[in-house]
N, C-alpha and C positions, 0 to 999 in steps of 0.2 A: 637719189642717194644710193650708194653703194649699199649689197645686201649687206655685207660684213659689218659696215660700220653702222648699219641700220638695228643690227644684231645687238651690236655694243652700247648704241644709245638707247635701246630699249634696256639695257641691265644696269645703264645708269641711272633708269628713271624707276626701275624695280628696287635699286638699291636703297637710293633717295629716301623713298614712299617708308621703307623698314627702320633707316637712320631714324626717320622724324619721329618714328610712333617711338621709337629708344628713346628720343631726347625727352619724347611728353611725358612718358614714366618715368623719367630722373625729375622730370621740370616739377610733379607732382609731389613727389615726396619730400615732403617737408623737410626730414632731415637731411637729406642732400641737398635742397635751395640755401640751407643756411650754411653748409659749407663750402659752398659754392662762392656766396656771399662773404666768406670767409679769405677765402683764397683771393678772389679777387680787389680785397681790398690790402692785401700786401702790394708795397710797391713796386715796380718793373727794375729789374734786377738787371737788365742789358743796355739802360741807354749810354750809347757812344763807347760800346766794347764790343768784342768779337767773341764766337763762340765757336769749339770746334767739337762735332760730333760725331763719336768714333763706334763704326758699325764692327763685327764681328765677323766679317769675310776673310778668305786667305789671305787677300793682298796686305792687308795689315800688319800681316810678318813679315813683309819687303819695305816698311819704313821706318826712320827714327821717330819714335814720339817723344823722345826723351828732351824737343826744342819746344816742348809744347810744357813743361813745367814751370809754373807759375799764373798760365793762362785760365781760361773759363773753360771748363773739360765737363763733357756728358758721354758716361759708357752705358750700354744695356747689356740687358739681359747677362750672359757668363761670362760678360765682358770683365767683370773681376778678376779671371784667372789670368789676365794680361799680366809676364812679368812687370812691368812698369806701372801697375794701376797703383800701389802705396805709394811709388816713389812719387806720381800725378798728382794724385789729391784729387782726382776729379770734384767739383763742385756738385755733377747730377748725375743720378743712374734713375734709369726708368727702364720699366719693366710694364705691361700689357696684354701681352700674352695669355689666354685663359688658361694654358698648362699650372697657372701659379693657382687658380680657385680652384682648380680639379685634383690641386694635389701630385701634380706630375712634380712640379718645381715647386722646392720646400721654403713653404717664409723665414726658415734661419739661416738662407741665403742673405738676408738682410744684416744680420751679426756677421756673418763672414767680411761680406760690404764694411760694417763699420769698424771690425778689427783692424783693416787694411788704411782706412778712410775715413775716421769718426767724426767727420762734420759735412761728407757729405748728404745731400738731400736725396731721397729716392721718392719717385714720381712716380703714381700710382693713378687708376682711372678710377674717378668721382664717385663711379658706382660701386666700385670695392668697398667703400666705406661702412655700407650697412653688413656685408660678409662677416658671419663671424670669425673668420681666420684672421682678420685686420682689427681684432677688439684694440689690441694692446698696441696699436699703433696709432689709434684714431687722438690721442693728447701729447703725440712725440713730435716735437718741432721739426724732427728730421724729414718727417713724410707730406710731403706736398701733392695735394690732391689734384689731379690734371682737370680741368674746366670748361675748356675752351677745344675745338675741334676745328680741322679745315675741312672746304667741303667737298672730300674727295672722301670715299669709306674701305679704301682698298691697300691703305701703306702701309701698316701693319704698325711695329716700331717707329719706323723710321720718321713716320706721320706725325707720331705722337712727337716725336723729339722737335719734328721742325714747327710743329703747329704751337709747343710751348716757346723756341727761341722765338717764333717770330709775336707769338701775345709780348712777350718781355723785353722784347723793343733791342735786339739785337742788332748792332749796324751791320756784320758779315756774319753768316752765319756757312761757316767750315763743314763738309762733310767727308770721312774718309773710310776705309773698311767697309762699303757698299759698293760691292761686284754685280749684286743682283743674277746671278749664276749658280746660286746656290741649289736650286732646282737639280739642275743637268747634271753636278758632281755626285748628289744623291741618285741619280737615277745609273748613271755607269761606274761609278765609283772610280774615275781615273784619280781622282784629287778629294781632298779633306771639303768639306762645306764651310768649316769656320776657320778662322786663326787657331785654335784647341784644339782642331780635330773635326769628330763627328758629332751630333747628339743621339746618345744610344736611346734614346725615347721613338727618335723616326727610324732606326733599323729595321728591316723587314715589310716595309712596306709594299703591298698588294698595286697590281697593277691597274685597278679600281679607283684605289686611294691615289694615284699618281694623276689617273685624269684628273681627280679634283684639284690634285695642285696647278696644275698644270695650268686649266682653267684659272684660279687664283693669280698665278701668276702673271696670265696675263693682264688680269685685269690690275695688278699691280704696275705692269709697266704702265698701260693706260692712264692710271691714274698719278704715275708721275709725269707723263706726258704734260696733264693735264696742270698738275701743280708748277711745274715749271712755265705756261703760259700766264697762271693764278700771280706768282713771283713777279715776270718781267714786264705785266702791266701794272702792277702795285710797286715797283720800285724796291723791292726785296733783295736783298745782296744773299743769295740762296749756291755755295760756288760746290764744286764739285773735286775734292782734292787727292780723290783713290788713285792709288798706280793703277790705271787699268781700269777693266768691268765695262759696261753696257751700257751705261748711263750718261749718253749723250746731245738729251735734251739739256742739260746743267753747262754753264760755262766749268772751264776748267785752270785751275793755277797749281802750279808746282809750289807746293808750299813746305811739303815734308822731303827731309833729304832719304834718299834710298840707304837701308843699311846694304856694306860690300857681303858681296856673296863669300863662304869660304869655299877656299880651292879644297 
């Protein structure tokens, strides 16, 4: 075996080893198995529909979403500030990120969400639940507690979005605004990192801190590598529907029309 790839299955099997003792301390706690048990016996919300899951990259400002009203819609994270998120209705926003338990990113970003949105669901990790910053959330129908994980520990969001369509029995599950370049615009600044801009949270970052992305990063494509072979031996309709980006383990459909550029 290649030393390189020898490198990487050993960080797979480091990673693994950390996920599982994660899972035994959620499996443990009592008040997390019971809502676990909770969640799961809500019924699957996707059989025989389509879902389209819309990332936060530049490219997302070179499409119409506006053909997507009416449909099954899931944004993350600041994905709120899309003009067109009211007019959507998104059904889901999920959010995962520790910046939210550390205080970086404020939980009345949830009230913004449903000023805009008030019925959709926002998707939060199981273990948030015992946090006291989610007190006043733990009896709101609105907040659906994430459950279920794929076994790759490297996708960040995106993971979390496709590991809930595909629990919920999605027949296509759309994704668009994932460039996966977000890295590199952070590092020379030729371009904005998301459809909004920047996030002024990672400005300044140390050349120290970048190995670690970097690192991360890789291991993120890896482990879409990975999910994309996970999808096309389980029959997963997993498609890939960004203008653009990096992400060409995914099949690809043109599904959003380009808005025209102004002269």
């Amino acid at each position: 075996m290649d030393f390189w790839l020898l490198m990487i299955k050993k960080d797979d099997w480091i990673l693994s080893f950390v996920e599982n003792l994660r899972s035994i301390k959620n499996n443990i706690n009592g008040t997390i198995c019971k809502v676990k048990k909770q969640m799961r016996a809500i019924p699957s919300e996707g059989v025989g529909k389509d879902i389209y899951i819309l990332l936060n990259a530049p490219s997302l400002n070179t499409q119409d979403l506006s053909v997507l009203k009416g449909k099954d819609i899931m944004f993350v994270n600041r994905g709120f500030m899309h003009p067109l998120y009211a007019d959507l209705q998104p059904k889901y926003h999920v959010f995962v990120d520790t910046k939210m338990i550390k205080g970086v990113w404020p939980v009345s970003w949830f009230d913004e969400i449903w000023g805009k949105s008030p019925y959709t669901k926002i998707l939060l990790p199981i273990a948030w639940y015992v946090n006291p910053l989610f007190v006043k959330c733990r009896n709101d129908k609105r907040i659906y507690w994430l459950n279920w994980n794929l076994p790759f520990y490297n996708l960040g969001v995106s993971g979390a979005c496709f590991a809930f369509a595909i629990q919920q029995k999605y027949q296509h599950i759309y994704f668009s605004g994932f460039d996966a370049t977000g890295i590199g615009h952070e590092m020379v600044k030729t371009a904005n990192s998301h459809f909004y801009g920047n996030d002024t949270e990672l400005e300044g970052k140390s050349t120290k801190q970048f190995v670690i992305d970097l690192l991360m990063h890789s291991r993120h494509l890896h482990d879409l590598n990975r999910l994309a072979d996970y999808c096309k031996k389980r029959g997963i309709n997993l498609i890939n529907i960004t203008n653009g980006g990096l992400l060409d383990m995914f099949p690809r459909e043109k599904v959003l029309p380009l808005l025209k550029k102004e002269v």
